[in-house]
C-alpha positions in Angstrom: 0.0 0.0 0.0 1.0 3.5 -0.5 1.9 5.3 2.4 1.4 9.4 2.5 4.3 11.2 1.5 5.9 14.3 3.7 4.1 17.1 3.2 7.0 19.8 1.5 8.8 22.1 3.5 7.3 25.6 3.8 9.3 29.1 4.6 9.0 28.1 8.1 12.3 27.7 9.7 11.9 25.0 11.6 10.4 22.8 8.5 13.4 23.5 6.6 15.3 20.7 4.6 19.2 21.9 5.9 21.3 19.5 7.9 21.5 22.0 11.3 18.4 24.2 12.6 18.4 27.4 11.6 18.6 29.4 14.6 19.0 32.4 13.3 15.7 32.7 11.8 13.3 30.9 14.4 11.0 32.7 15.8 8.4 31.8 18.2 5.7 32.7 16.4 7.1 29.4 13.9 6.7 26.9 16.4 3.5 26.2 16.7 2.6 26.2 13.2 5.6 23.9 12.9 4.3 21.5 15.4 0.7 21.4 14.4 1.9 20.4 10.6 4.7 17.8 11.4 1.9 16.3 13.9 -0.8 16.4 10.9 1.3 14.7 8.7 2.5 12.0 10.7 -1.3 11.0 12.3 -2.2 10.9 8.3 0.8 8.4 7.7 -0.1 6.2 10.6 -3.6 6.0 10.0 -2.2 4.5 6.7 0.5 2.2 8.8 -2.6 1.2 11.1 -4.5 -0.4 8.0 -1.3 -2.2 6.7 -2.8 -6.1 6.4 0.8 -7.5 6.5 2.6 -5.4 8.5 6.4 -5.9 8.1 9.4 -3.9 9.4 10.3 -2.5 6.3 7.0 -1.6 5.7 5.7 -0.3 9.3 8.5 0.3 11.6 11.1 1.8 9.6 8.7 4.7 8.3 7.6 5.0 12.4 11.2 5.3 13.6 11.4 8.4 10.5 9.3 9.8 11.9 10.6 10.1 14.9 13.5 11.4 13.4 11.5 14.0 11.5 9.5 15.4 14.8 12.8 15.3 16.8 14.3 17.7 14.0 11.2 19.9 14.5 11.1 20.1 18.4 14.5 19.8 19.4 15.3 23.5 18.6 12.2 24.6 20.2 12.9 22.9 23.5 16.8 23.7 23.5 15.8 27.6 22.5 13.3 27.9 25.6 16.2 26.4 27.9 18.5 28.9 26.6 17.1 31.9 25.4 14.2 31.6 27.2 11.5 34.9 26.7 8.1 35.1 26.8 6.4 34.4 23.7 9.2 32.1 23.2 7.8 30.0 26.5 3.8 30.8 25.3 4.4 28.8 22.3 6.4 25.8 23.9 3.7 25.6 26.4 1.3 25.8 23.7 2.8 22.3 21.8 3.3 20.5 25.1 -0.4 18.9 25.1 0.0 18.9 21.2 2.5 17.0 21.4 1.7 14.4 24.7 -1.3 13.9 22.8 0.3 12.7 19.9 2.9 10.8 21.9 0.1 8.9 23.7 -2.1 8.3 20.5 0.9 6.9 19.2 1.6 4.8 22.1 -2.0 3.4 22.7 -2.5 2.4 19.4 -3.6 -1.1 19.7 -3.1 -1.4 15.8 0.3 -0.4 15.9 1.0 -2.3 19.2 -0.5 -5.9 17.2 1.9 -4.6 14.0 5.0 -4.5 16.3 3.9 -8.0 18.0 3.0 -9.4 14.2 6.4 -8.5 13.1 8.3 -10.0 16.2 6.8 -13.4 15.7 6.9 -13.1 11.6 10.6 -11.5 11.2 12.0 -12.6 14.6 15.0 -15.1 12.9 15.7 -13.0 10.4 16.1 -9.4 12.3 19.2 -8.3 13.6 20.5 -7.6 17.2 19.6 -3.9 16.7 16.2 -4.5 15.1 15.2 -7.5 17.4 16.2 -4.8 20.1 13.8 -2.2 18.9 11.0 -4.1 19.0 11.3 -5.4 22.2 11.4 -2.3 23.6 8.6 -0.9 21.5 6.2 -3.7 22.5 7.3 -2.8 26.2 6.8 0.7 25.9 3.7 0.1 24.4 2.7 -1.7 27.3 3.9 0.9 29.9 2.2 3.6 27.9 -1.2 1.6 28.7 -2.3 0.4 25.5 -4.0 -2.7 26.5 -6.4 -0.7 29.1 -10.3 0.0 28.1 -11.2 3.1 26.9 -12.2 5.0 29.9 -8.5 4.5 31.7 -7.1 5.2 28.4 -8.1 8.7 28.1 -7.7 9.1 32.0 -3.5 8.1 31.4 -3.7 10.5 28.1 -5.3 13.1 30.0 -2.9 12.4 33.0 0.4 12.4 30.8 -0.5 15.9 28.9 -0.7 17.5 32.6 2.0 16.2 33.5 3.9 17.9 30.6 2.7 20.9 31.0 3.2 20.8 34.5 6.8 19.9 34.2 7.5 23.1 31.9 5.9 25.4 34.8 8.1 23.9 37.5 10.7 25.1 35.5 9.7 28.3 34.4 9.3 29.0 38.0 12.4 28.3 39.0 13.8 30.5 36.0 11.6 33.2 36.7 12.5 32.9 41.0 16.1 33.1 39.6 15.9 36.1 37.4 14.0 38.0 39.8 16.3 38.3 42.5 19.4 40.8 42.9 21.5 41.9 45.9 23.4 45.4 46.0 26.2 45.8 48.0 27.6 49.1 48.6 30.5 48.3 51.4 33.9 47.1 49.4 34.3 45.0 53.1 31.0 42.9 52.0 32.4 41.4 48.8 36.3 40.9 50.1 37.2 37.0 48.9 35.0 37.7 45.5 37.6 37.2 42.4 37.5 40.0 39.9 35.9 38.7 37.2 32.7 38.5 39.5 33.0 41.6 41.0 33.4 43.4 37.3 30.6 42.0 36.1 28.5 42.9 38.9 30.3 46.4 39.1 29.2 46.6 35.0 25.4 45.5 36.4 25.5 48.3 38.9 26.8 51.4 36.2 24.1 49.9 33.7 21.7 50.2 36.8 22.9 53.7 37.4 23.7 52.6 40.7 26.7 52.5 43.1 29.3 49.6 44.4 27.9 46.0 42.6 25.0 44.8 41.9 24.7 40.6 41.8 22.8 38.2 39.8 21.8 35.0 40.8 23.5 33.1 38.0 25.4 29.6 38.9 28.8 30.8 38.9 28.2 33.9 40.7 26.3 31.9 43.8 29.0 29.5 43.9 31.5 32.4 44.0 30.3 33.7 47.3 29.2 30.8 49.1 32.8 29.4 48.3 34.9 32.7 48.6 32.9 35.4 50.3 34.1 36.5 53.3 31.1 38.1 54.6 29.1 36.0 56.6 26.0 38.2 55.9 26.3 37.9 52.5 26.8 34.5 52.2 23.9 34.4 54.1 21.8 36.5 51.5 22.6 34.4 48.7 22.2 31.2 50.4 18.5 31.9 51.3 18.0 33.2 48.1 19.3 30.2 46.3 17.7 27.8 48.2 14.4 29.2 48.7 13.8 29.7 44.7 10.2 29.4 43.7 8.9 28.3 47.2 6.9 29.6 50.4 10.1 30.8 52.3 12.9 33.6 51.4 12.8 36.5 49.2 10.2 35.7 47.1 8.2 33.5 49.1 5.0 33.0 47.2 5.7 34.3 44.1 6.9 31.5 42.1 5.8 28.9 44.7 6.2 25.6 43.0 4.1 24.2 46.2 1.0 22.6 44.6 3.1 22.0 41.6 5.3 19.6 42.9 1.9 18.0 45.1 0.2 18.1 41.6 3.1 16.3 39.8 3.1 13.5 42.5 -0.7 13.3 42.5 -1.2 12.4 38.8 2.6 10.1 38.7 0.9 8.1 41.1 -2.2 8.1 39.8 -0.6 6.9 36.1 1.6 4.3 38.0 -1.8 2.6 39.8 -3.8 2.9 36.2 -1.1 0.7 35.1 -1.1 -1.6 38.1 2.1 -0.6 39.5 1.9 0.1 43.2 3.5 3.3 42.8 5.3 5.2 40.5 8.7 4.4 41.4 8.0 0.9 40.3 6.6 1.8 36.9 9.8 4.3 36.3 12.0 0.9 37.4 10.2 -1.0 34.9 13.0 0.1 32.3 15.9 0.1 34.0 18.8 -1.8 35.4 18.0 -1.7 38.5 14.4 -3.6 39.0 12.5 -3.1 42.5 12.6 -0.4 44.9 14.3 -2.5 47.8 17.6 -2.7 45.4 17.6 1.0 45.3 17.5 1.8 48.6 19.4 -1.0 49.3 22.3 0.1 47.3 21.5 3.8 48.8 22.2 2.5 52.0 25.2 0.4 51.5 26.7 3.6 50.1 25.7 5.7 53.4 26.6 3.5 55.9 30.0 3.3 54.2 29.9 7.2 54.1 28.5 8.3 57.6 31.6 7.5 59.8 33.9 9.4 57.4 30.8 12.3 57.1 30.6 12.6 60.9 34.5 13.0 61.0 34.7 15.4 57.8 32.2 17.8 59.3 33.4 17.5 63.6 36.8 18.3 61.6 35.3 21.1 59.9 33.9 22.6 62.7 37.1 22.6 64.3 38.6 24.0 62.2 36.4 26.8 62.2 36.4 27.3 65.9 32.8 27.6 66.0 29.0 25.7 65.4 28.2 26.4 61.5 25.4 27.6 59.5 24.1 25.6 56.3 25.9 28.7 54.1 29.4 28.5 55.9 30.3 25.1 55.1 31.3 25.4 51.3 33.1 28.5 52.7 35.1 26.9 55.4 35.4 23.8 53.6 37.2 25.9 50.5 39.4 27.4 53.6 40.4 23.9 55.2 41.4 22.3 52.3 43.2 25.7 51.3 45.1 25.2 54.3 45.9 21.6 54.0 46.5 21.0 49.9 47.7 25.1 49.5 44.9 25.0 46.8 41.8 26.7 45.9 39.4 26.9 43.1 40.2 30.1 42.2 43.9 30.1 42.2 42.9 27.4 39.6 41.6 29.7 37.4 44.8 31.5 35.9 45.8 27.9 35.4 42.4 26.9 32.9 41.5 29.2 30.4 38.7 27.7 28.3 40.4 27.8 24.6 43.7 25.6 26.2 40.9 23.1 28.2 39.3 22.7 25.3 42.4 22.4 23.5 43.3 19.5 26.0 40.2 17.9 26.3 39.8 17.6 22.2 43.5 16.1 21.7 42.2 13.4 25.0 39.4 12.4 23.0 41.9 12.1 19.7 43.9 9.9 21.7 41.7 7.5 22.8 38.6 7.6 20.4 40.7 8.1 17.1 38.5 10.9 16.3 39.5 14.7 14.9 37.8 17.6 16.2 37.5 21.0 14.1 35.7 23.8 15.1 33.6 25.2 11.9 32.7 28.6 11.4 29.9 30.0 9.7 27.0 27.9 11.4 23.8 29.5 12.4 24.0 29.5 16.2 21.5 30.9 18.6 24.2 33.7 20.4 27.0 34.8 19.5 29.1 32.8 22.5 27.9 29.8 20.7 30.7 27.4 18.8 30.7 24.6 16.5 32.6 21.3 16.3 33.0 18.8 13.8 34.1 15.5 14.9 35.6 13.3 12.0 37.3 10.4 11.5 41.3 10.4 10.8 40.8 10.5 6.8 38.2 13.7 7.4 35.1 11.8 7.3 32.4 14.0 9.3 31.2 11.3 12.2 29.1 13.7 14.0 29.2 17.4 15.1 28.6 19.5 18.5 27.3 22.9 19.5 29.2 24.4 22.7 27.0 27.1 24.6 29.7 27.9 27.7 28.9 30.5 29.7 26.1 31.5 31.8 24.0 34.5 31.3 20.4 36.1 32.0 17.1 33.9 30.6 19.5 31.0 30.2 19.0 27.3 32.7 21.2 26.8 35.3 23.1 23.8 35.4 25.0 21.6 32.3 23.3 19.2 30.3 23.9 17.8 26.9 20.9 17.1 24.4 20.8 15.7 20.6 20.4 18.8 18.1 20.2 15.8 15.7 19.9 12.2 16.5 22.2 9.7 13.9 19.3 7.9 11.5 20.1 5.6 8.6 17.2 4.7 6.8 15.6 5.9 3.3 19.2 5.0 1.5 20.4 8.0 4.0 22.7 8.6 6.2 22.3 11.7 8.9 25.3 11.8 11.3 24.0 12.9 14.8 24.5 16.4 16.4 24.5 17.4 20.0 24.6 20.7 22.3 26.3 20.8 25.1 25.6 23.5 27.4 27.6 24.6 30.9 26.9 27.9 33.0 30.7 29.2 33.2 31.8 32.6 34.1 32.4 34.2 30.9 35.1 36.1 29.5 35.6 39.9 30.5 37.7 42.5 28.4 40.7 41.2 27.1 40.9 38.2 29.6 39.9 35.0 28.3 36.8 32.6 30.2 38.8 31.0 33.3 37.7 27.7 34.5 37.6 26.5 38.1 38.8 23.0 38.4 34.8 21.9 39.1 34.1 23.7 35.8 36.7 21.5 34.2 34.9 18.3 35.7 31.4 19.5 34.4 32.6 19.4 31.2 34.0 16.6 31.1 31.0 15.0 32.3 28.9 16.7 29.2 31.2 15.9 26.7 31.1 11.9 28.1 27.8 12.6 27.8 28.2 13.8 24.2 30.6 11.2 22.9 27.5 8.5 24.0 25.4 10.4 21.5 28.1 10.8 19.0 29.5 7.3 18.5 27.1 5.9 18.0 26.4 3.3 15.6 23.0 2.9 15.8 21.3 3.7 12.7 17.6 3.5 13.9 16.8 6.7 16.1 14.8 5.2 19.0 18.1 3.2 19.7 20.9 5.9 18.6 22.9 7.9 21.1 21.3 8.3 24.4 18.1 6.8 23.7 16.5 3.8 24.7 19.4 3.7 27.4 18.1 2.5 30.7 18.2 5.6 33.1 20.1 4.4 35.6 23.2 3.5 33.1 23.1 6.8 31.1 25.2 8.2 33.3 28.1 5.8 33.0 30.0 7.6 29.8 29.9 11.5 31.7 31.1 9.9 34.7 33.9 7.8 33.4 34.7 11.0 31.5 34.9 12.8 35.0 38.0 10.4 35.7 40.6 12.1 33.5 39.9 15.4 34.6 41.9 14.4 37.4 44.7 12.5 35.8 48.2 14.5 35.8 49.2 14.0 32.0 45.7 15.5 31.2 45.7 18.5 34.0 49.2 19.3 32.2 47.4 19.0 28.5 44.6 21.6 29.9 46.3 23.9 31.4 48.3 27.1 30.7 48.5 30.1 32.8 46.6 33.1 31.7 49.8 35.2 31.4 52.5 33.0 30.8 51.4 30.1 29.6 52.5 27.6 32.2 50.9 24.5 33.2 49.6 23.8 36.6 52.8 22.7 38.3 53.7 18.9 39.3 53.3 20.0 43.3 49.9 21.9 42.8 48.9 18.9 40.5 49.4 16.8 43.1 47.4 18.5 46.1 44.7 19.2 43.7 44.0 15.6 42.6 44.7 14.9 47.0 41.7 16.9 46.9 39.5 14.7 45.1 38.7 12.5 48.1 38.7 15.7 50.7 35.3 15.4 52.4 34.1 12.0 49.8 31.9 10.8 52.8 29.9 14.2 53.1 29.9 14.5 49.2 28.7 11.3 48.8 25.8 11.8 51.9 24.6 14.2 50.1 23.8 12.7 47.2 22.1 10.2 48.9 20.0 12.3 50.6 18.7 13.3 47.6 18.0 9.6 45.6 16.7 8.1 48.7 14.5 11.3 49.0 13.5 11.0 45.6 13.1 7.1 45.8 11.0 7.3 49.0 8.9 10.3 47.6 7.5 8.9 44.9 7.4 5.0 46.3 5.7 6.2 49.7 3.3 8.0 48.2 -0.2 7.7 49.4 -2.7 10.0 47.9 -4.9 10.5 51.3 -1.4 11.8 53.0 -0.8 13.7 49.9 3.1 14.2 49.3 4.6 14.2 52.9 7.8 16.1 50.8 9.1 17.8 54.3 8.2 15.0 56.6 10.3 12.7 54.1 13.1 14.8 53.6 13.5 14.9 57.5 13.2 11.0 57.9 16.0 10.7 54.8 18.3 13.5 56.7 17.6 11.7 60.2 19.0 8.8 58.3 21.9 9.9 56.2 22.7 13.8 57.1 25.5 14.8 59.3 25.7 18.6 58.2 22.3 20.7 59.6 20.1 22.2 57.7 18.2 25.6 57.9 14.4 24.6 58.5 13.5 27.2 55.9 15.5 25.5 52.8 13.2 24.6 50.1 15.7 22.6 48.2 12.9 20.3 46.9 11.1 23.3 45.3 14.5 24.0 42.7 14.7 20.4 42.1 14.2 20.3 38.5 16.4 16.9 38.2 13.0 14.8 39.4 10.4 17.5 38.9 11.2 18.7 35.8 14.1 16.9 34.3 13.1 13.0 33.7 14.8 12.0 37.0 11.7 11.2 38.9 12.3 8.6 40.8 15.8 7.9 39.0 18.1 10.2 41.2 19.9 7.0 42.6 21.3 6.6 38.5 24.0 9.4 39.1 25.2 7.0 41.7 24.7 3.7 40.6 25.9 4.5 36.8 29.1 6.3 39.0 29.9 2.3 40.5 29.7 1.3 36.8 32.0 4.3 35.9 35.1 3.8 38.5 34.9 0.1 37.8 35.3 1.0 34.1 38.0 3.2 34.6 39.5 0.9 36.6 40.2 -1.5 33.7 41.9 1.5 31.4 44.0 1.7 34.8 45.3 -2.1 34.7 45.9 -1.3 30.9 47.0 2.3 31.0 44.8 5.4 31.1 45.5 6.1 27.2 45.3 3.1 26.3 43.3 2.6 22.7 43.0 -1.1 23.0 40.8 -0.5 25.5 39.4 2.2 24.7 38.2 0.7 21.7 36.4 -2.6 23.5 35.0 0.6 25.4 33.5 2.2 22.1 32.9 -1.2 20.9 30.7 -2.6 24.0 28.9 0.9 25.5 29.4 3.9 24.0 28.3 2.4 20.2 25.7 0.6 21.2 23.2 2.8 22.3 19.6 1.7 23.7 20.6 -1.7 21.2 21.9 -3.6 23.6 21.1 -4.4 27.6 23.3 -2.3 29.6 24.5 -4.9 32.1 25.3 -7.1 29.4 27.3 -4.5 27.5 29.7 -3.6 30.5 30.1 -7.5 31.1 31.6 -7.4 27.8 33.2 -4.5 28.2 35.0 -5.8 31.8 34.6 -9.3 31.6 32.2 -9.5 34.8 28.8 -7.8 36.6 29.8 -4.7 38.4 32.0 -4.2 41.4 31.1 -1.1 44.4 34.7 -1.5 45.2 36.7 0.8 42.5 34.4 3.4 43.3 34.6 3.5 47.3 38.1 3.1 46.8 38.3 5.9 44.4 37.0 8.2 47.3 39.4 7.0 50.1 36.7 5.7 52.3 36.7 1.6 51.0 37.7 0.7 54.2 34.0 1.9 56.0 32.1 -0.2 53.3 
């Protein structure tokens, strides 16, 4: 039968034929007209799918899997440009697709037509697909299943109706953080009230203040500025200031208390997750989100959790008594970073910011590219003359030794106003080889560094260096891929819990001497960090491990418990819980007023609901992966390559735990990682 052809592109940007958006003519007022036809098509060319009498994969699920591909190409922009650039009309026409689109997502997943194709073709084609293709369909026909395609009609529309709130309640959690963010600015007038502050924060926030027409410096609440004072700022008061601030955003308590309060949102959010979890028969939605995943059943989660606390809580307990010691004095939730930064100053002669003049972003970037050369046999070559979406934006090419183009990369570095905090990298353009076509994939990678000021180059703190790292691990997953069929390429259709795993391993050579010599130069005379400061800086990376690693347990077992304990006639218990999970794992104290839940766009906002716990378990799967390129040699392209070969090609293809038995030769070991932090012996 003849299946409806794409309708042609139209002067709309965003349903453009080119290889690469084109950002600089998107406009919001694009999008939704965008949406709306890409959405019309495809439902025309899956009614025609539907009616297929001998569905085949050929026939049925290649021209699906293009149009994913096609939609992807369409939204990705739109989604990446309200993260970034984010405005107003810019977020009313996002919000405006979100049902659009969980509408279409549901149709698509409920369609008992489509769901009997995918079964016809398993049992039909089954011996003669491939790994990859065998792999698809499984994870269609369970996707299928988790989407709720075999309940009656009634709890259908309920899940549909359910899954489009959920969207849109997603965006707003975000938006109100964003907005809570924006909002708030602090003037300081007193030169004693911002001694400790490095100069390239307190010229931009003298620049603020003349553009203000006021006097002294005016502050945003941008990432690196935050850090900058809670880390360096002398003055109690206005670490203080910024600490409330940043950890009240969009809630009940601090300087905007009320405004942005993402109160009923978050008790919304849990409401209807549960509520889709029980309409599918899980018992809560932290089972249903497990249903894909390595890990299976809650109790293995917080199992795991609290095998990693226990081993951490005797070294936590010591860290922070040690701390306060040091001090000479109780402290406050916003003097810890503060003294911390001072004690390890004191025993490593260290800092972040002395770091700085060592890491200026063009020679990280130059070290970081020539790593990636080394073990990946790869190229990397910026290219000029690509639409980007502000002028900070770059472009790399990553190609193969004879100049083949493999895949490409947009780098958006700095922070700035109307732009998410955090680091992340998403596909641009996700690899697809289908239609006698070849599209190599594309991603963004975004960080929130301080940018450059006057003459003097972006300088990097060594945690700066480590977040990118972790993006580009992230990127190199969606770059090397060899998947050809999108649902599988990259990033997706990788369980949760082991996406993770490339970022984190990536996190390892930031700390390896050959490489901190390879990324650094001095901002004015080009040296590298020297062998001694090398030395205490990579001591550093298992000063305070126990309390690092409490805290992020504290947040997965909060997230776990949240959303498995959930009982709609209690509602979502989100303080009471988070003071059970601190009772259990917390040795630092915290302010009563802290609203950290209601900022928490990881789980709220951010597809980590109930999946905080991956950062950790994908870390034991990291450090035991790195620990095989340290029996061989860091550098070592033998390995590297089984590493390529076995994770980062595979994609959603293949089942994680099997792919890093091939890769190490065995299931995973806690031990490299517990070792890596100094604190193996407490396990």
């Amino acid at each position: 039968m003849t299946v409806p052809a794409p309708t042609p592109a139209t002067d709309n940007p965003l349903l453009g034929p080119g290889p690469l958006p084109a950002f600089g003519s998107i406009r919001p007022e694009h999008v939704e007209p965008a949406v709306r036809a890409v959405l019309e098509e495809h439902r025309a060319r899956i009614r025609a799918l539907e009616a297929t009498p001998e569905p085949s994969f050929a026939g049925v699920i290649e021209p699906l899997e293009q149009m994913r591909h096609r939609l992807a190409r369409v939204w990705s922009p739109v989604g990446h440009l309200n993260a970034v650039m984010n405005s107003e009309p810019l977020r009313g026409a996002y919000n405006t697709c979100l049902p659009l689109l969980s509408d279409y997502h549901t149709d698509l997943a409920q369609s008992e037509r489509l769901y009997a194709a995918y079964r016809a073709v398993g049992e039909r084609e089954g011996a003669t697909l491939d790994a990859e293709q065998r792999a698809l369909v499984e994870h269609a026909l369970r996707d299928f299943r988790l989407a709720g395609v075999a309940l009656d009609a009634e709890r259908k529309a309920r899940f549909k109706q359910v899954m489009m709130e959920l969207a849109r309640l997603g965006s707003k959690f975000d938006e109100n953080v964003l907005d809570a963010t924006n909002a708030w600015s602090h003037q300081v007038t007193d030169p004693a009230q911002v001694r400790g502050l490095n100069e390239a924060i307190l010229d931009q926030a003298a620049r603020r203040a003349r553009e203000a027409g006021a006097s002294g410096w005016i502050f945003g609440l941008d990432q690196p500025t935050y850090v900058a004072v809670v880390t360096d700022g002398e003055s109690a008061e206005l670490r203080r200031a910024f600490y409330e601030a940043w950890s009240t955003r969009a809630s009940d308590r601090g300087p905007s208390a009320g405004r942005y309060d993402n109160t009923p949102v978050i008790e919304d959010i849990l409401r209807l997750r549960h509520e889709a979890a029980r309409l599918l028969d899980f018992p809560s939605f932290a089972e249903y989100a497990l249903a894909d995943r390595m890990a299976r059943r809650v109790p293995e989660v917080t199992d795991f959790l609290r095998r990693l606390a226990r081993a951490a809580k005797g070294a936590g307990a010591a860290e922070f008594a040690e701390l306060e010691k040091f001090a000479g004095r109780r402290l406050d939730a916003w003097d810890v970073t503060y003294y911390s930064e001072r004690l390890q100053q004191s025993r490593y002669s260290v800092s972040q910011e002395q770091l700085r003049e060592f890491l200026p972003l063009p020679r990280v970037l130059a070290g970081l590219f020539e790593l990636a050369e080394t073990l990946f046999d790869v190229r990397i070559h910026e290219r000029d003359g690509v639409p980007v979406w502000h002028p900070d934006v770059r472009y790399f090419d990553l190609r193969s030794p004879g100049g083949e183009t493999l895949a490409s990369f947009y780098l958006d570095a700095y922070a700035r106003p109307h732009k998410r905090s955090g680091a992340w990298m998403d596909d641009c353009v996700g690899r697809c080889d289908l239609g006698g076509r070849h599209v190599p994939p594309v991603a963004y990678l975004v960080c929130n560094s301080l940018p450059p000021g006057g003459d003097r180059p972006a300088l990097l703190t060594h945690d700066d260096v480590v977040t990118l790292f972790h993006e580009f691990g992230h990127g190199l997953h969606h770059m090397l891929t060899r998947v050809g069929y999108p649902s599988l390429a990259g990033i997706n259709g990788v369980a949760w819990d082991a996406v993770e795993l490339p970022s984190q391993f990536m996190e390892n050579y930031a700390w390896l001497p050959e490489v901190l010599t390879r990324i650094s130069a001095h901002v004015r005379d080009g040296r590298p960090i020297p062998d001694g400061l090398q030395k205490q800086l990579i001591a550093t990376r298992s000063f305070q491990a126990g309390l690092a690693m409490l805290r992020q347990v504290e947040f997965a077992l909060f997230d776990m418990r949240l959303h498995a304990e959930y009982d709609p006639a209690r509602g979502g218990r989100m303080y009471e819980t988070l003071a059970e999970v601190r009772a259990e794992v917390a040795v630092v104290p915290i302010p009563e007023w802290n609203r950290y839940p209601h900022n928490f766009g990881h789980i709220f906002a951010g597809g980590y609901g109930a999946g905080y716990y991956s950062y950790k378990w994908a870390e034991v799967l990291a450090a035991d992966a790195f620990a095989a390129f340290r029996e061989k040699g860091a550098f070592d392209r033998a390995t590297a390559r089984r590493f390529v070969d076995a994770i980062l090609s595979r994609g959603g293809s293949r089942d994680p735990l099997d792919a890093f038995v091939e890769f190490r030769g065995r299931k995973p070991d806690i031990r490299p990682l517990l070792e890596l932090y100094g604190i193996a012996a407490a396990a």
